[in-house]
N, C-alpha and C positions, 0 to 999 in steps of 0.2 A: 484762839486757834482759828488758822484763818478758812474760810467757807465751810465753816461747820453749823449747823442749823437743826435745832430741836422742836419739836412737834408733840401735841397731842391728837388726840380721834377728835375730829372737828363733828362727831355725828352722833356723840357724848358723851358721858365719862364712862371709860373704859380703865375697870382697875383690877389687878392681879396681887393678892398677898395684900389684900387692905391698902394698898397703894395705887395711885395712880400707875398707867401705861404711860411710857413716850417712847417717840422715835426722833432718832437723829439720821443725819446725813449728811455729809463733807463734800462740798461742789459739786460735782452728776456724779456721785459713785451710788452704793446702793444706800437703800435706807434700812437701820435695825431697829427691831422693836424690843425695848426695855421694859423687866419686868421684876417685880420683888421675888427673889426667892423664898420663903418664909423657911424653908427648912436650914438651909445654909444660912439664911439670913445675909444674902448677897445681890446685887443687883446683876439680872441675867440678860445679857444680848441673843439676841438670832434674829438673823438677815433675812428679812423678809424677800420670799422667793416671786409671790406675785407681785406685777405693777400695783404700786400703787400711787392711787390718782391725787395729784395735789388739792383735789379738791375737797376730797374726805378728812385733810391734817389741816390741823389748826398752828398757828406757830407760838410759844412757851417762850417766855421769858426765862433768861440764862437764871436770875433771882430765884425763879417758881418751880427750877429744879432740885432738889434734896443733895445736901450736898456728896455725901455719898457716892451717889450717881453723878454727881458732877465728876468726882474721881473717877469712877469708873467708863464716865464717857470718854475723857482725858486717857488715859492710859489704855482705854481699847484705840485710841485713830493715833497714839505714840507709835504702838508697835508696829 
């Protein structure tokens, strides 16, 4: 997928549902933060509303994603 780009908290591990946090972001659009849902047992987006500074994300290996959430990153920047 072309100018998509995933991220951790470059400021430590930050995790939700026993899982790590990521954010992704698709060329200047906004950036969302990914989170496990444990109840649905789903991976949950929302767009984060403040700037956030490139210098607090770290950037994630497409590999060190779950793949899961590889889907579901995929099919949230299809639609």
């Amino acid at each position: 997928m072309n100018g998509l780009r995933v991220f951790t908290n470059g400021n430590g591990v930050e995790t939700c549902g026993g899982c790590p946090v990521f954010y992704s972001r698709r060329a200047d659009g906004p950036y969302y933060r990914w989170s496990y849902d444990e109840r649905s047992s789903v991976w949950a987006a929302g767009r984060v509303l403040q700037s956030v500074s490139a210098k607090t994300l770290a950037p994630a290996t497409w590999k060190g994603v779950p793949a899961r959430l590889q889907k579901s990153i995929v099919d949230h920047y299809e639609d």
